[in-house]
C-alpha positions in Angstrom: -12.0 9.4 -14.4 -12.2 10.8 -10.9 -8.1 10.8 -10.6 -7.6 12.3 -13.4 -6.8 16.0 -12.2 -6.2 14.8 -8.7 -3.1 13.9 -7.1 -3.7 11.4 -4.5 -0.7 11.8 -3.0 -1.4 15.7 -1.7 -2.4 16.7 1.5 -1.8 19.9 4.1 -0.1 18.0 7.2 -1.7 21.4 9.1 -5.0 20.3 8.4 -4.6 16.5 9.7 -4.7 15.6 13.3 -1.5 14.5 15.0 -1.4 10.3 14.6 1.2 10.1 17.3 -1.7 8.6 19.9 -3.1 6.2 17.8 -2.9 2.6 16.6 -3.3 1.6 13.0 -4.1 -1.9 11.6 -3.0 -2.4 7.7 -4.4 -5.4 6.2 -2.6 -5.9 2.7 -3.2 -8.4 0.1 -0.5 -10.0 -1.5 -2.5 -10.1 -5.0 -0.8 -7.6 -7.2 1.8 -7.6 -4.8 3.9 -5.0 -6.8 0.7 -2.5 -6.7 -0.2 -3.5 -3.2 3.2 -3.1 -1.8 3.5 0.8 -3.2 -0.1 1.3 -1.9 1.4 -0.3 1.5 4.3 1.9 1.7 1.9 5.1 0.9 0.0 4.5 3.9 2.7 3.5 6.2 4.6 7.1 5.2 2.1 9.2 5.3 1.1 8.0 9.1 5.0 8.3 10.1 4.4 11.6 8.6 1.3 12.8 10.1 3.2 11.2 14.2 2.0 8.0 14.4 4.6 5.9 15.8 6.3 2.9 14.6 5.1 0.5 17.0 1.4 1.8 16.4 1.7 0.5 12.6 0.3 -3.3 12.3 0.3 -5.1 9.0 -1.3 -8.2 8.1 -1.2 -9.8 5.1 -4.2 -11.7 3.4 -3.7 -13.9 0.4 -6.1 -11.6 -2.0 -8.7 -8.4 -1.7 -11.7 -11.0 -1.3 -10.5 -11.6 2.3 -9.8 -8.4 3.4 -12.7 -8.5 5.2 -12.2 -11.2 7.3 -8.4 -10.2 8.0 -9.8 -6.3 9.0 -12.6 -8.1 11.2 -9.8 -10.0 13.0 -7.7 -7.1 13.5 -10.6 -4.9 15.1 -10.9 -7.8 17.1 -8.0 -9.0 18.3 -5.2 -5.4 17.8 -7.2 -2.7 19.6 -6.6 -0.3 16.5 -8.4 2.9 16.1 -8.8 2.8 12.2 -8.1 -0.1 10.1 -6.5 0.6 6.0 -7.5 -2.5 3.6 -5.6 -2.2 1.2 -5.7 -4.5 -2.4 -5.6 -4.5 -6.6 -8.1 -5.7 -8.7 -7.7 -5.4 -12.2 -10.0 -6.3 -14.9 -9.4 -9.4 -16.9 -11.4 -11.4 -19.6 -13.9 -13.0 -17.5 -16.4 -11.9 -14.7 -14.4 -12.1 -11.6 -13.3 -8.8 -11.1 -17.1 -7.9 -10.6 -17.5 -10.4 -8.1 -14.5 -10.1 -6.2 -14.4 -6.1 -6.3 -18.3 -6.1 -5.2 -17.9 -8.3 -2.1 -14.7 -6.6 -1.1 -16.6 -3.0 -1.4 -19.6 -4.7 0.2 -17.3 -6.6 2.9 -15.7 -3.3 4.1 -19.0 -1.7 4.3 -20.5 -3.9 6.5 -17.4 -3.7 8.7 -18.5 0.1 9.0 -21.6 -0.2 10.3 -21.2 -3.0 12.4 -18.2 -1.7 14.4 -17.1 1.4 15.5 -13.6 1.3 14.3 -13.5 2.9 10.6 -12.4 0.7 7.8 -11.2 2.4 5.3 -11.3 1.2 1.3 -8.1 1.5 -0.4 -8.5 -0.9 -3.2 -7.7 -0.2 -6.6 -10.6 -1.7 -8.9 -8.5 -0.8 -12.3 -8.9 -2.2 -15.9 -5.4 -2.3 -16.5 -1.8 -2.3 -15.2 -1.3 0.9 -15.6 -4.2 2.4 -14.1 -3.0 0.8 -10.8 0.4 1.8 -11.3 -0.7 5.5 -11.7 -2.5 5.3 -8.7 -0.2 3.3 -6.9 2.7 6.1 -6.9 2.6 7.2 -10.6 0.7 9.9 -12.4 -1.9 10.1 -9.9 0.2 9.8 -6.7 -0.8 7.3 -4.6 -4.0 5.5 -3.3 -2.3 4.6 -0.2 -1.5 8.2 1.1 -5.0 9.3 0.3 -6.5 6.0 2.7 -3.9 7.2 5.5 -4.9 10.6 6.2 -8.6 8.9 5.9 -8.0 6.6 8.2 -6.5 9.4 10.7 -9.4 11.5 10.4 -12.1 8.7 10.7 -9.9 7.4 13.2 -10.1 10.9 15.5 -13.3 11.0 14.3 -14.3 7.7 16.5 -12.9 9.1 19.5 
């Protein structure tokens, strides 16, 4: 597994840029709100962390990871954000669905990507069970949701 001997969590705050002039969109879904939420707060600390200020934090929530998408399309449009974090849970049950759903969603944020020049950045856990997403989501393996911060600052001074 590619977490395994990674802590997602980790970074060198000398290495990032300072956030403190830029404005962040979060788009959560409230699917696997318990996952989503830890994921959430991840991302939000590791920003505060890293300077960006408060007021320069938007969060929007979508009723599942399918529309992420459309939520991060309507906050590049409408929030004048320099990076945008989607952040969602999918985890495998007995039927198909989780291949649909986490295949649009990874094809949704991609085509964000190229078609506008404000990164999106994919923080969507695609687990096959609960625990996966709770390792990732501030367990074993730290937390998704840091990792997709410090992304989204670099793509984000990346863009400008």
């Amino acid at each position: 597994m590619a977490t395994e001997n990674k802590n997602l969590s980790v970074y060198d705050k000398n290495k990032i840029p300072n956030a403190k002039d830029l404005r962040f969109g979060i788009v959560v879904s409230e699917w696997n709100g318990q996952i989503t939420e830890a994921l959430f707060q991840g991302a939000q600390e590791a920003l505060l962390d890293c300077g960006a200020l408060p007021e320069n934090i938007i969060r929007w929530n979508v009723p599942g990871s399918f529309e992420l998408t459309f939520g991060s399309k309507k906050m590049i449009n409408t929030q004048k954000v320099d990076a945008v974090i989607a952040i969602g849970s999918v985890i495998r049950g007995e039927t198909s669905h989780f291949d649909f759903v986490c295949s649009a969603t990874a094809q949704g944020i991609k085509d964000l990507n190229v078609a506008y020049d404000v990164p999106v950045i994919f923080c969507v856990l695609t687990d096959d069970n609960i625990q996966q997403s709770l390792d990732r989501s501030g367990g074993k393996h730290g937390n998704k949701g840091t990792e997709a911060a410090i992304a989204a600052i670099q793509m984000a001074v990346l863009g400008k």
